[in-house]
N, C-alpha and C positions, 0 to 999 in steps of 0.2 A: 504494500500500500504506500503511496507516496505521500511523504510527511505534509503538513502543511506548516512550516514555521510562522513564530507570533515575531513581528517587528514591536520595539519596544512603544509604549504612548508615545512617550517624548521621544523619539530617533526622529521626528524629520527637521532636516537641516538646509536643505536648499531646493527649493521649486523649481520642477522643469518645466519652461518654456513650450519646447516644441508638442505639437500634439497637442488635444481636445482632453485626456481623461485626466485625472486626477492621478497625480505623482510626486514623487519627491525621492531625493537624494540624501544617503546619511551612511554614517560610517558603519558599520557591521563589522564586531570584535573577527569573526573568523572570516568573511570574507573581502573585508577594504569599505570601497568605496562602492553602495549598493542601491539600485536603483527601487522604491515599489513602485508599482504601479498597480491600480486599480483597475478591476472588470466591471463594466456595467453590467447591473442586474440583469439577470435572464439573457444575457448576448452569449455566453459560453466563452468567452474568450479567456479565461483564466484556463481551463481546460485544455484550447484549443492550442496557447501558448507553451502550456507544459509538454503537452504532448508531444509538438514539432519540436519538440528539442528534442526529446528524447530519441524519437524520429531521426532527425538528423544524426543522433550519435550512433546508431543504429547503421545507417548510410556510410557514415566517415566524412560526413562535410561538415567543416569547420563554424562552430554557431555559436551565437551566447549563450549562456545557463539560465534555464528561469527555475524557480521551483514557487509551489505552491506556498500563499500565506496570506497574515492576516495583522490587519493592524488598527487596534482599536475596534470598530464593529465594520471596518470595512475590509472585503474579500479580493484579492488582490494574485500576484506575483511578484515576486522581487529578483532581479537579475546583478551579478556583479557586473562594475563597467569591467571593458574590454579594451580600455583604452588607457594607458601607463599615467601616474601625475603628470608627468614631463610632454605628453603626445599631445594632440588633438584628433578629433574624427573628421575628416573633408567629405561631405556624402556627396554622389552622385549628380546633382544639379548644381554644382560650384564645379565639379572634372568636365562634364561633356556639355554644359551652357545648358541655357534653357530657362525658363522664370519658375520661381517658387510659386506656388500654387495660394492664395491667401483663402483660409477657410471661416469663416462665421459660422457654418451651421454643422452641431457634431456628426448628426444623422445623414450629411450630405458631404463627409469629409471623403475628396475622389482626386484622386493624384493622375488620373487617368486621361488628360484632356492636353497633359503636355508634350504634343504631338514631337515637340524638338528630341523627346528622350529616345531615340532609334537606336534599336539593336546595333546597325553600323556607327554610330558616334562611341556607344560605350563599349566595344571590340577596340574600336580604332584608340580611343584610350587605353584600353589595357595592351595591345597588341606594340603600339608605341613606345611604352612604360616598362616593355618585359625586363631590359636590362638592371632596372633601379625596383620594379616592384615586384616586392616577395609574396608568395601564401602567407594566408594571416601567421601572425605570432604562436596562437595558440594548435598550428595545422599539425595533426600525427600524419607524416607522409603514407600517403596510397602509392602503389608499385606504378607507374604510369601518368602520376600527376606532380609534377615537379611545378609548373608556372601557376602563378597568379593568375591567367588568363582560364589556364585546365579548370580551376579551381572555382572559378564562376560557371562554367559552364555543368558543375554539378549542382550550383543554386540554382540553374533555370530548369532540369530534371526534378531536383526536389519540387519545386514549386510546383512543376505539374503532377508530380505523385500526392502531396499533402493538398493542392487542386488553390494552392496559392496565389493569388489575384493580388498582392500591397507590393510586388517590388519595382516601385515609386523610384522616382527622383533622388528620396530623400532613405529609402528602405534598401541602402549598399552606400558602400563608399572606402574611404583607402584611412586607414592611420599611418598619422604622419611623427614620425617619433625621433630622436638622437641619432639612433642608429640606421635610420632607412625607413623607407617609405613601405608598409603592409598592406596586400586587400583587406580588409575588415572582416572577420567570419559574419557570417548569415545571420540575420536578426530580424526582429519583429512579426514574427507568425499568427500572432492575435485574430488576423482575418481571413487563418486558413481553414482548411477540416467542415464547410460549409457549415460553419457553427452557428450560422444564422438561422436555419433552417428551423419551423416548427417541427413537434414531433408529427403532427400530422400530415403535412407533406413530408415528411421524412418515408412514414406506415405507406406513402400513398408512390412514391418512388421504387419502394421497397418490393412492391405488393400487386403493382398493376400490371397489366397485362397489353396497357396503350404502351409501344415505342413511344409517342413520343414524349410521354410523360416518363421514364422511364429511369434509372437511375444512372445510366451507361449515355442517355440523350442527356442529361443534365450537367453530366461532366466534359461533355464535349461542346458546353459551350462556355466553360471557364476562360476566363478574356485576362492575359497578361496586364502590364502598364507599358510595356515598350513596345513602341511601332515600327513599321516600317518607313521607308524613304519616301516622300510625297515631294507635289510641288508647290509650291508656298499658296497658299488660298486652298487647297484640295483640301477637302475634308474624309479622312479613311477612319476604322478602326482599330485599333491594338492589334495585336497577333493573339492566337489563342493559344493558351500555355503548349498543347501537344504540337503548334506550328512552332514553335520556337525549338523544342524538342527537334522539330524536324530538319530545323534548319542547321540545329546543331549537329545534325548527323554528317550533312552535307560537307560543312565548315570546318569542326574540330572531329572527323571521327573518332578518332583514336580516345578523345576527354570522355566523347559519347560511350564508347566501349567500355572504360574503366569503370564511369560512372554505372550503365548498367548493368556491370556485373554485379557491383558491389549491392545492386536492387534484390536481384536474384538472391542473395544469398538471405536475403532476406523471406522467411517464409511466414501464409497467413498464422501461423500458431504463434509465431513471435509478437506481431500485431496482437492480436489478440490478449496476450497475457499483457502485456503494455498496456493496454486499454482496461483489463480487470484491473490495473494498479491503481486505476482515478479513486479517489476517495468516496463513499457514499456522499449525494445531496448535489456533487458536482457536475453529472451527466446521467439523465433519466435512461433506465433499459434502451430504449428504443434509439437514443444519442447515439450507445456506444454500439448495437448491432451497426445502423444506420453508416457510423464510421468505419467502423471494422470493415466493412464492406465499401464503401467509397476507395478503403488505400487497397484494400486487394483486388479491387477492379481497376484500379489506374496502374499498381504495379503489372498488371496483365497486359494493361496496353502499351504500358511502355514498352515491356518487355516482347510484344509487339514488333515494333518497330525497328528491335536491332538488327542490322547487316549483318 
């Protein structure tokens, strides 16, 4: 069962800016400098964050830590930063240009309209960069991914396996420290695992017999945040996570290989016991069939896909 730690009353010590929920930053005796952050009621996102992390350590791609917790009467996660006193984080819409997105309304917070953020600008950045930028800090090397560059291309794989729809502008980016310049490991999964979903369309995905209500049509239509090349005035969509996947095949196969290997070895019983580890009250019966069955349906199609 995974613990849910108590953050102390008094631990918060510096408000974080960026982002709509309610967060703060404070010193945590065993792990530094630590971030909570709070779930909105009934969203799942506490859940849905623990999970992909786990998730990713499962994979081998390099992520931040969240673990479940609780501070004061609000239900949360708190994550260590990833990032050294001495560094800073540069995310992704300061490396490949592009406007920050200003949000007012939480329920409509959509990083998805910044057509600048193209697949080709953030290759061309990493691809650029390979001599000076390393795999995160915290990377356990994989047999076949040495670059910063390999190493993204296992975040746009997870993302369509956990059916990951945030990686924004602002959701990747490089630390920049004394020593050299790092990709950032993988962060912010809050708005994967279609944790939005009622239980009812959940039962109703699950259970029907419409294609196209179906739960295999539902995941194929998960919409990345990076586009492709347009011409200025053109108005397109995103790529959808499995085109991105595809493209990566095209592009990096070899990153595409390692990466799905490392899926494969992945099997549904492993999933599953993972998902028994959620604490009661976290994820209703139906949440965690519903999930369990969304990752072993996307790991199939990934797996799918390989050459």
């Amino acid at each position: 069962m995974f613990t849910i730690y108590e953050v102390p009353p008094d631990a918060a010590e510096f408000p974080e800016q960026m982002g709509t929920k309610f967060k703060f930053w404070y010193n945590d005796p065993l792990r530094g400098r630590t971030l909570f952050k709070e779930g909105r009621p009934g969203t799942g996102e506490n859940w849905a964050e623990k999970l992909a992390s786990e998730l990713a350590q499962l994979m081998g791609i390099p992520h931040a830590s969240y673990e479940l917790a609780r501070w004061r009467d609000r239900f949360g996660v708190l994550s260590p930063s990833f990032v050294p006193s001495s560094a800073e984080l540069i995310h992704g819409n300061e490396l490949v240009g592009g406007r920050t997105t200003a949000v007012h309304d939480e329920e409509r917070l959509r990083f998805y309209k910044q057509r600048s953020h193209t697949v080709s600008r953030v290759f061309a950045y990493l691809k650029n960069r390979e001599d000076q930028l390393h795999p995160p800090r915290t990377y356990v090397p994989v047999d076949g991914i040495k670059k910063a560059t390999d190493v993204f291309v296992g975040y746009l794989l997870f993302d369509a396996w956990i059916c990951n729809q945030d990686r924004h502008d602002e959701n990747w980016g490089v630390v920049r420290t004394k020593g050299g310049l790092y990709l950032a490991p993988s962060y912010d999964h809050g708005s994967s695992l279609a944790r939005t979903e009622t239980d009812a369309r959940r039962t109703t995905m699950l259970t029907t017999k419409d294609k196209g209500a179906s739960l295999e049509a539902f995941l194929g239509r998960a919409r990345s945040a990076l586009y492709p090349n347009v011409a200025s005035g053109v108005r397109t969509r995103s790529y959808l996570t499995f085109e991105l996947v595809e493209l990566m095949w095209e592009s990096q196969p070899n990153a595409c290989g390692v990466w799905t290997r490392a899926l494969e070895d992945i099997s549904g019983k492993n999933i599953r016991e993972l998902i028994e580890q959620m604490p009661e009250g976290h994820m209703t019966p139906v949440a965690r069939e519903f999930t369990a069955e969304l990752l072993i349906l996307n790991r199939h199609r990934l797996l799918g896909l390989k050459k």
